[in-house]
C-alpha positions in Angstrom: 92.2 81.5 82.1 95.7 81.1 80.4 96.2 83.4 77.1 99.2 84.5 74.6 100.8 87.3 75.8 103.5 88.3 73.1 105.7 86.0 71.1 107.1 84.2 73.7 105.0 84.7 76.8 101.6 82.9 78.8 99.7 85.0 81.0 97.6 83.3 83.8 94.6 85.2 85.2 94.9 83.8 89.0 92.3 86.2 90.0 94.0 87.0 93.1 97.3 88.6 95.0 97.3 85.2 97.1 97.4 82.6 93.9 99.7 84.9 92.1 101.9 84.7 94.8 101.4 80.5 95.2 102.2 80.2 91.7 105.3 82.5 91.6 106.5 80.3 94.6 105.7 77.4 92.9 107.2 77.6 89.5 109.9 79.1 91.2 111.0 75.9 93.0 110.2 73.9 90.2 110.9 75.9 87.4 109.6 74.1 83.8 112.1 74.2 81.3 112.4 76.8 78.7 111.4 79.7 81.1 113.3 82.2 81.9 111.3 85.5 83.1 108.2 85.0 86.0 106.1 88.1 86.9 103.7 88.0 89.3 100.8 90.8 89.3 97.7 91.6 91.4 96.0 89.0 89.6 98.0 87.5 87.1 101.3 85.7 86.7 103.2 86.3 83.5 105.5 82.9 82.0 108.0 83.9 79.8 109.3 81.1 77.8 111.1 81.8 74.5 111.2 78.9 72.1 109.0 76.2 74.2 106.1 74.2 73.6 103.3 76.4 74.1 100.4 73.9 74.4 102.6 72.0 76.7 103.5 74.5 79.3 100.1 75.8 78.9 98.8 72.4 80.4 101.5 72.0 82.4 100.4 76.0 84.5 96.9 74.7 84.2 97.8 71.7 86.6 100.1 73.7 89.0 97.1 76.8 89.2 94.7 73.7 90.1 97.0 72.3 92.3 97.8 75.2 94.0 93.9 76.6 94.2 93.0 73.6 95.7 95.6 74.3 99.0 94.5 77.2 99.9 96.4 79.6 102.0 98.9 81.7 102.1 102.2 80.9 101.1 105.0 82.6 102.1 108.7 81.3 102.9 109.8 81.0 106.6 112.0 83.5 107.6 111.6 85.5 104.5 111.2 88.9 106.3 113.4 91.8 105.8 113.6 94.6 108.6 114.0 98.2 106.7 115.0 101.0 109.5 113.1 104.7 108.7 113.9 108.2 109.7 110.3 109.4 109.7 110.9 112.9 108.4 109.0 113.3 105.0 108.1 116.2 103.1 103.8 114.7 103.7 104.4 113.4 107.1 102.2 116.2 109.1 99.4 116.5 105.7 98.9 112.9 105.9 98.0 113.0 109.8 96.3 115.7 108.8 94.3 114.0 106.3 94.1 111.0 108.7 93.0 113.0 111.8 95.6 111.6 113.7 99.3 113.1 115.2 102.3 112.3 113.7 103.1 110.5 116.5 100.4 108.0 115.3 101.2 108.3 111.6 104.3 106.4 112.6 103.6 103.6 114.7 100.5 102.6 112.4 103.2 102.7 109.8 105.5 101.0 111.8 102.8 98.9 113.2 102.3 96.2 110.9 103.6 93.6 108.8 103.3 94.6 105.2 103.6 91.5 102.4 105.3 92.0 98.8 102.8 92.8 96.4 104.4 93.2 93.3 107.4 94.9 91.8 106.2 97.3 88.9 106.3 100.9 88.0 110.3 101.1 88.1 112.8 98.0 88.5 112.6 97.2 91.9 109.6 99.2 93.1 107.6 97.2 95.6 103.3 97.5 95.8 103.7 96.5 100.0 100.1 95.3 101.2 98.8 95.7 104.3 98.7 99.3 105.1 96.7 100.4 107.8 93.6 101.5 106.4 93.8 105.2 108.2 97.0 105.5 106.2 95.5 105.3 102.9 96.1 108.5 101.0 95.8 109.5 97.3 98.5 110.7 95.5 99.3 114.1 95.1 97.6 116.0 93.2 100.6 116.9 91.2 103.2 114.5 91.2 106.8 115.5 92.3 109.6 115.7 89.2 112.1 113.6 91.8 112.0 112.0 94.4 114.9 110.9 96.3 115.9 107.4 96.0 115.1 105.1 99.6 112.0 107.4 100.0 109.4 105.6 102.0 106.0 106.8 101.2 102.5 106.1 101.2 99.6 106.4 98.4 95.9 104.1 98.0 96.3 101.0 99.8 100.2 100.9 99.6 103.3 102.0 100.9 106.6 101.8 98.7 110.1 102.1 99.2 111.4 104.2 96.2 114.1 102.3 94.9 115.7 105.2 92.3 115.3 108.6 92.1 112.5 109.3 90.0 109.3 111.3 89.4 106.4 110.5 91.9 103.0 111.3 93.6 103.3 109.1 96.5 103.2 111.1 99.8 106.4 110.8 101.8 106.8 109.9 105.1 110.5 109.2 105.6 113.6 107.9 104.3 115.7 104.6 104.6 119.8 104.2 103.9 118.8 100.4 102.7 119.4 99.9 99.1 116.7 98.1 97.8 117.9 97.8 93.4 120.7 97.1 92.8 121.5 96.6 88.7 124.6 94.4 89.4 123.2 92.2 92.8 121.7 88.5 92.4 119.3 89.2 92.7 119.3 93.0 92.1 116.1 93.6 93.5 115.5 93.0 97.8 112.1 92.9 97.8 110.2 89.5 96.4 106.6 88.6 96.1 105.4 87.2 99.0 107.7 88.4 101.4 107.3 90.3 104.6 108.3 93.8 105.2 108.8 95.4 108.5 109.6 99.1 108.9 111.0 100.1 112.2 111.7 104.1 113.4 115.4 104.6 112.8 
């Protein structure tokens, strides 16, 4: 389903992380003319498109959601991985292995263990949802959330692990900290995590 969203913008229910991401990749390479914002969600890409033909881009993201349904699989760019190095030495490290019923030891390399994929960037400019986690790392949030918490905190909370990207308030439990910047307002792009792409965390 494609509806208004705002003035200016189309939002496309894709129904899942996997289509949102084809789409994003998609309108990306070919982007139609008059847009100029493209926000991918769990299960919905947003089209922002000041001043175009409404009816005509709406046809023109009901083709490329068909097109790209019909494919099937993943999509994500080759070689689009980016390594971020961790000193695993967070304030929630030992309650999560706690909570986990596992060591520390163990909290870490199941951490550093897998290959997590871009959800979506939300919450706070640049703030990555990174899929994947392993599923005995799956931790609510705090129970009362933290007033700040350092920027390049790495941290953990539902099905996701994040990279905080400012210093802000925050109930993710931490499990370490990286020196990679991952926002930055004056970079092109500012933010270095994008849908779809890869994330490997390695013990600093």
């Amino acid at each position: 389903m494609i509806r208004p969203a705002g003035e200016h913008g189309l939002l496309v229910e894709t129904g899942s992380l996997e289509l949102s991401h084809r789409l994003d990749a998609a309108l990306r390479a070919e982007r139609p003319a008059g847009v100029v914002e493209i926000v991918p969600g769990p299960e919905t890409v947003l089209v922002v498109a000041p001043g175009a033909d409404q009816g005509r881009l709406r046809a023109l993201l009901a083709d490329v959601v068909a097109r790209e349904r019909g494919r099937g699989g993943a999509r994500t760019a080759e070689g689009e991985v980016v390594t971020i190095p961790v000193v695993y030495d967070g304030a929630d490290l030992g309650s999560v292995a706690v909570l986990a019923g596992i060591t520390v030891d163990e909290v870490v390399s199941r951490h550093a263990g897998r290959e997590l994929v871009v959800g979506w960037l939300g919450f706070a400019p640049g703030f990555a949802y990174l899929t994947g986690l392993d599923p005995a790392l799956r931790m609510p949030r705090l129970d009362t959330p933290r007033t700040s918490v350092p920027a390049g905190s790495v941290a953990v909370a539902g099905p996701y692990s994040a990279v905080y990207p400012s210093a802000s308030p925050g109930g993710w439990r931490l499990l370490g900290r990286t020196s990679v910047r991952v926002w930055d307002a004056a970079g092109d792009p500012p933010s270095l995590f994008r849908p779809g792409m890869r994330v490997r965390f390695v013990p600093a």
